[in-house]
N, C-alpha and C positions, 0 to 999 in steps of 0.2 A: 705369290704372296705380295700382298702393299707391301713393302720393308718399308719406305718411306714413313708412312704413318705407323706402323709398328712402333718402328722408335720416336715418332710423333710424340705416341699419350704416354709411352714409358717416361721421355723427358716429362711429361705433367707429374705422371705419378714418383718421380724424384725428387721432384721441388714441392710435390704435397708433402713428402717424407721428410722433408727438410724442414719444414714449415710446423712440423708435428713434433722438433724437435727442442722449438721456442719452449712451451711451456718447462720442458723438464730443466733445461737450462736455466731459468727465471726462478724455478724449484728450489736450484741447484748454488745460486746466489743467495737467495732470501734462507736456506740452511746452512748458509757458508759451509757447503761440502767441500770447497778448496778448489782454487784454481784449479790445475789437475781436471778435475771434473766439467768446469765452467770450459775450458779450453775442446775439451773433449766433443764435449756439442757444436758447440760455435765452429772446431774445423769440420766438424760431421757434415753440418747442417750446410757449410759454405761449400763443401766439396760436391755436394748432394744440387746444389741450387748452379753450381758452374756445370756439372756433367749434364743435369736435367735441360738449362737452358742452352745448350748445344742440340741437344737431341729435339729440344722442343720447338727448335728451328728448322727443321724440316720441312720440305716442302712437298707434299705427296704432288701428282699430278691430278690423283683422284682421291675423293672423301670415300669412296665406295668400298667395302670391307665385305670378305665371306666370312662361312663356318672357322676355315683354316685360320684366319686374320686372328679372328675372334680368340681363340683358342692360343695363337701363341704371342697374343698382347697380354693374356692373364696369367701364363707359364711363365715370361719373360718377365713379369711386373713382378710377381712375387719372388722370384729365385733371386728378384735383384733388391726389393727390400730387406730379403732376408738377410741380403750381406751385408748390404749398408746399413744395417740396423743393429749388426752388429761392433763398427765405429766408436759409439760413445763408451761402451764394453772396453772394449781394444784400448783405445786408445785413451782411456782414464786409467789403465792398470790395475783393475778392479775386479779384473776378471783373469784366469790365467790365459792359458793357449787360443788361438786365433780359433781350434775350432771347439772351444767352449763356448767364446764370443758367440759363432754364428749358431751353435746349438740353442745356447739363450734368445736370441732374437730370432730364429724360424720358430722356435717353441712358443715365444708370445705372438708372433704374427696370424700362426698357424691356432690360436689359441688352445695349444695343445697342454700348457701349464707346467711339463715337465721342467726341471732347474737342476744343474749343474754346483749351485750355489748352496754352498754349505750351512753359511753363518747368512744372516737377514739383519742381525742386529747389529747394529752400526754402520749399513749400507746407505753409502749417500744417498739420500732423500731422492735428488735427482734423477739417478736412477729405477727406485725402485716405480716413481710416478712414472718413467720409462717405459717399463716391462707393463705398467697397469694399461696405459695409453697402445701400446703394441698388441696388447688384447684386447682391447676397444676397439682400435681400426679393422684388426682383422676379422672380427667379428661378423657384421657386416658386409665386410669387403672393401676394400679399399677403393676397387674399381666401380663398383656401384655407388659409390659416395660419388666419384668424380663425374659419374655420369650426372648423378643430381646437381652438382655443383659447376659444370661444363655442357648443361644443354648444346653451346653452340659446336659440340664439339662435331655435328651433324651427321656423322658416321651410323652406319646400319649398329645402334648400340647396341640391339638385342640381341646380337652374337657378343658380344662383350661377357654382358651378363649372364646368358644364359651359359657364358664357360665358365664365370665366377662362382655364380650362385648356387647353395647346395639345395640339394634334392633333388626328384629326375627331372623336374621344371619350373622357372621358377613362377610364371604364370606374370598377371598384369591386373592390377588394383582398375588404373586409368588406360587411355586409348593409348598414350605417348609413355616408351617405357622411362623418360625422363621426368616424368612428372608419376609412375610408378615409383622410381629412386626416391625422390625427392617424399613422397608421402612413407615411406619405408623409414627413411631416416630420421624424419619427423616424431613416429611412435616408437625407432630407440632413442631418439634422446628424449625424450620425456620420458618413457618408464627410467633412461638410468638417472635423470633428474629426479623423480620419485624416489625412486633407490636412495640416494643419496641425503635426501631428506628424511626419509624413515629411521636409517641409519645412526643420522646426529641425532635424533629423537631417541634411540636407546643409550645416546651416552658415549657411543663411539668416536674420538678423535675426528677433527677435521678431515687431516689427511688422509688418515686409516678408512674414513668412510670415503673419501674420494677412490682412493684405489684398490679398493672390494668392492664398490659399485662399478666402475669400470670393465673388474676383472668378471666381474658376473656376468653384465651387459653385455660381453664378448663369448662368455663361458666358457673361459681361459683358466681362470682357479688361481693366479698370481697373486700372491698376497702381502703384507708388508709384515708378517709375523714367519719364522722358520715353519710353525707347525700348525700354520695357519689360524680357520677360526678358532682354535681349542686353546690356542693362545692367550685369548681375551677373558675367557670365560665370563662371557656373557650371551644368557640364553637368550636375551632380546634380540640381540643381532641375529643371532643363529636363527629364529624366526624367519626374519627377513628377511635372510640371504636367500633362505630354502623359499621362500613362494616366491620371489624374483629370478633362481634359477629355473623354478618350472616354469614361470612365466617368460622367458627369454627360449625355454625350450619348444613353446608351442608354435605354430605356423603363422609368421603377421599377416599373412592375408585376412584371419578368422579374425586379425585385432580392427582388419578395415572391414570385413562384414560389421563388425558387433558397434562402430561407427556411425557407421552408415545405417543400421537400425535392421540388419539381418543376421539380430541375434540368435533367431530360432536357427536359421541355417548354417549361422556359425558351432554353435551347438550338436545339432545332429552332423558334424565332421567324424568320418570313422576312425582318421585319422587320428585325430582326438579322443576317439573315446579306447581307441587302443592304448594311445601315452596313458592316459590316467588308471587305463584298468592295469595294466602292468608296472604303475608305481604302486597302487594300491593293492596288487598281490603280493608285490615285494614287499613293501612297507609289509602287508599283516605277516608273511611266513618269516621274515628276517628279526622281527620284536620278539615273535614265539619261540623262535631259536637262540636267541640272543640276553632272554630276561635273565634264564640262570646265570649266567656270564658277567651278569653284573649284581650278581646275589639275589636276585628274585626284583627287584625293583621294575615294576612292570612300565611306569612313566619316565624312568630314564634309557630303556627299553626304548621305546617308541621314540622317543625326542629324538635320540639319535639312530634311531633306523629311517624315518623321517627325511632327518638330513640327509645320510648319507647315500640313502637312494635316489633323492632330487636330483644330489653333486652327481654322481654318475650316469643317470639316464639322461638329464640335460648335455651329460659329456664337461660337467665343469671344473672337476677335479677337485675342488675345497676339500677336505677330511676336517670331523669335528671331535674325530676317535680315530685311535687307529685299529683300522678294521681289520689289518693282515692277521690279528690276536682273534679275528672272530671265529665261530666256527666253517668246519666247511663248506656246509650247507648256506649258508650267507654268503659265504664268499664267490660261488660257483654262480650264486644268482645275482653278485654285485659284475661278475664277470659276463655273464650274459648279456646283463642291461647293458656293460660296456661295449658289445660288438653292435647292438642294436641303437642305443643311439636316441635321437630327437626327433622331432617332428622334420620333413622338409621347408624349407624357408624361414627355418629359426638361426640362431647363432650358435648351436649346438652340432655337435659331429658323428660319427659313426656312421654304420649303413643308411638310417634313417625308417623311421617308422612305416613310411607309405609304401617303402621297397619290401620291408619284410609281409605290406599287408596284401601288394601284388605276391608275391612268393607264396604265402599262405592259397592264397586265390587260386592261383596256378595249381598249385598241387590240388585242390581241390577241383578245379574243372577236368584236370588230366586223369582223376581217379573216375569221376564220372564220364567222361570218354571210354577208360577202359572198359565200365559198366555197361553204358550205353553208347558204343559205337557211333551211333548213328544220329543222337544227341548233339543239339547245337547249343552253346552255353558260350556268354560272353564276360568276362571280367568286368565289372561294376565299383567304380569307386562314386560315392556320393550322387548313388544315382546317373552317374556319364559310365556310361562306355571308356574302355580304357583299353586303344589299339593296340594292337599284335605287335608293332614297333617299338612300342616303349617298354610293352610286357620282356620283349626282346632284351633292351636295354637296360633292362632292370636283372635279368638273369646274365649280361656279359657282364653289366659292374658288380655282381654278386661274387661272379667266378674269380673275374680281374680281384679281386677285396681279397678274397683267400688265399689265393695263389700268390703275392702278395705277401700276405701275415704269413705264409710259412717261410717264403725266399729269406725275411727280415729274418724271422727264429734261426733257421740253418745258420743266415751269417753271423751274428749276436750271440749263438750258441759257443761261440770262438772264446768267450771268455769267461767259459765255463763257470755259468748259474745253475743254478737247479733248474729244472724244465718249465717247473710251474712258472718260475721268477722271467724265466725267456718269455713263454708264451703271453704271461700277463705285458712285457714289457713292451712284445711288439702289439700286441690288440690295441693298448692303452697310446700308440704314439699314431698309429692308422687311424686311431678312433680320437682320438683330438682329446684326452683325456688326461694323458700327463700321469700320477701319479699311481701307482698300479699294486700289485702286491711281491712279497718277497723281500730280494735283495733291492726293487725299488717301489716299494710302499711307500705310505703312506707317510709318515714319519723319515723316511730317510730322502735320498735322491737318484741322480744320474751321473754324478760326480766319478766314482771308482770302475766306468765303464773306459773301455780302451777306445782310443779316435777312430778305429774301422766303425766299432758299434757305433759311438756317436753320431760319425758322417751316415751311419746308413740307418741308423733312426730320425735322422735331421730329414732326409729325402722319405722317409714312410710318413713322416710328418706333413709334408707339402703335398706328397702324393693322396693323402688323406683328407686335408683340407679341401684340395681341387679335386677331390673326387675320381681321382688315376688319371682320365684321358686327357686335359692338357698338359700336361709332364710330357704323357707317352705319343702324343701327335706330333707333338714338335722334334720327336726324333724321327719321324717319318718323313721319307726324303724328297717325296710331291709337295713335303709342305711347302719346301723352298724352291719348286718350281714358282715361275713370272707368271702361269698361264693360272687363269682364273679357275674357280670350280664351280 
């Protein structure tokens, strides 16, 4: 493995961290949240900017980076945001124990939306634009931004990315994956700029619409209210939020075909037309099940079936009702959409659409193999062929996914939930989704769980973000062999 450059772009990526830490500080002033808090940043940020510009002195002897490189610059970059991002937490008293801290910050980083935190109301400003910004970056990826941002950083970037990026690939807009980054980034900050704009335009707060368009943009689900949108009661936002978190959950490749003027082919994406036909099944069986429940009202029904199957198939976690009162049948299908997830190449988490649409695939050629023996049948996505390698890869991260969500239930089971409340709670932290049902629904948190569960939902958290393997590569002991692969 380069080490050299390893901890090359780690130092980058601590002094971006640090750098990310101005605004809320400046927040954090102009609310006069209290010194306390203003301090809290400023040593984050300095301590953040001295360890990075050490590391970011390095001097490799080579720019040249493999798979392995790749993989445990993105393992190493996040497990180390996560802690340092918990800092301004810590070290304001704002928060209790060290590993509530880092539970809050993997949780925004990982845009997983889960919180620790009780009370929301009267939480320094600084802060809470914190948590908004931490599901923002992570969103994205932190490491894909610095490729946009670091062209010269000249290294084989598309191992970078392709360990960042979710889905099984993340594919390429342009010829140079730097100029990929950089048009990626471009179409989120403009939809959360739109966001953001729509927002003030139903009436919403400055800052409330800053840090729900953030937390959407990332679909992270952090909000500046305890119980979020239901908060505000205002159904214009609620609008908003819901077609920005679908829109954040689709593929941005299909936002630079439609660009680029290949609308039709962004269109017929199967990808796509799976996300919407199983929002729109859920939407209709969830409102039918649901209208008794709020005395026959059939349009308050829908509004919020609406939403709250946006927030969970995008994986963003907002609640604009709490659902754990709904009935079963809603629930099992809110649970669903939670393992399954968003499109690949969106901001959204879970298995992802395209995996379950090879899955689907699969069983279907394997049924006609058993029929037809002798029968040659090839997996088809959009028309391409879709090799036996990835089809591969798609059935070990299926397996790795579950094996997984039950190890977390066993251990989390330690402090004795109901099954339902375990199982929702590990899906919901694998699946980047945060608030889940039970003892941690929708309405409540993660606060009364014991620090074994929390450290090992913090790591199903990362592990779910990055998609399992660079977590689990970098404990593999070739990684740390000098010899190349």
């Amino acid at each position: 493995m380069n080490h050299k450059f390893v901890l090359k772009i780690l130092g980058y990526v601590l002094i971006f961290e640090g750098l990310a830490m101005v605004p809320p500080a400046l927040a954090s002033m102009y609310y006069s949240n209290g010194g306390d808090v203003v301090a809290a940043f400023a040593v984050s940020a300095a301590v953040l900017f001295v360890i990075g510009a050490v590391l970011a002195r390095q001097k490799p002897k080579t720019a040249a980076i493999y798979s392995k490189d790749g993989f445990a610059i993105v393992a190493f970059s996040w497990i180390s945001i996560s802690l340092f991002g918990a800092l301004p937490f810590y070290l304001s008293g704002k928060v209790g124990s060290l590993v509530d801290c880092v539970f809050e910050s993997a949780s925004g980083f990982t845009t997983t939306g889960a919180t620790i935190l009780t009370e929301l109301s009267g939480f320094p400003e600084g802060l809470v634009l914190w948590r908004g910004l931490m599901n923002w970056l992570g969103g994205m990826g932190v490491l894909v931004l610095l490729v946009a941002v670091l062209p010269s950083m000249g290294a084989r970037t598309s191992h970078i990315v392709k360990a960042e990026a979710p889905g099984p690939s993340m594919g390429r807009f342009l010829p140079k994956m730097s100029d990929t980054a950089k048009m990626t980034y471009l179409i989120y900050v403009s939809l959360t700029a739109v966001m953001l704009i729509c927002l003030l335009v139903t009436g919403m707060p400055m800052f409330d619409s800053l840090v729900h368009s953030l937390s959407t943009a990332g679909t992270g689900g952090f909000s500046s209210l305890n119980h979020g949108l239901s908060g505000y009661a205002n159904p214009a936002a609620e609008v908003v939020v819901t077609v920005f978190m679908l829109l954040f959950g689709v593929n941005f490749m299909l936002y630079y075909m439609t660009l680029t003027g290949n609308v039709k082919r962004a269109l017929k994406s199967e990808e796509l037309r799976l996300y919407l036909l199983l929002f729109a099944g859920a939407v209709a069986i969830i409102t039918v099940d649901i209208t008794s429940f709020y005395s026959g009202n059939f349009l308050v029904a829908l509004r919020l079936s609406v939403f709250q199957t946006a927030s969970v198939i995008s994986t963003t976690g907002f609640a604009s009702a709490n659902y754990d009162l709904w009935p079963d049948l809603s629930k099992m299908i809110l649970l669903v959409l939670m393992l399954v997830g968003s499109c690949a190449n969106s901001t959204g988490g879970a298995v992802k659409q395209i995996r379950v649409l090879i899955l689907i695939k699969s069983v279907r050629n394997h049924i006609k193999h058993i029929v037809h023996p002798r029968a040659v049948s090839q997996i088809t996505i959009d028309g391409k062929n879709v090799d036996d390698g990835t089809v591969r890869e798609v059935q070990i991260f299926f397996f790795a996914y579950v094996f997984i969500l039950f190890v977390t239930c066993l251990i989390i089971s330690f402090d004795s939930m109901d099954i339902f409340s375990t199982f929702s709670a590990a899906v919901a932290s694998i699946s980047n989704i945060g608030p889940s049902f039970g003892q941690v629904g929708p309405m409540l948190n993660y606060s009364a769980l014991t620090a074994l569960s929390k450290i090992t939902l913090t790591i199903c958290m990362l592990l779910g973000r990055l998609e399992i393997f660079p977590l689990i590569v970098i404990l593999a002991p070739s990684v740390w062999s000098k010899k190349s692969l």
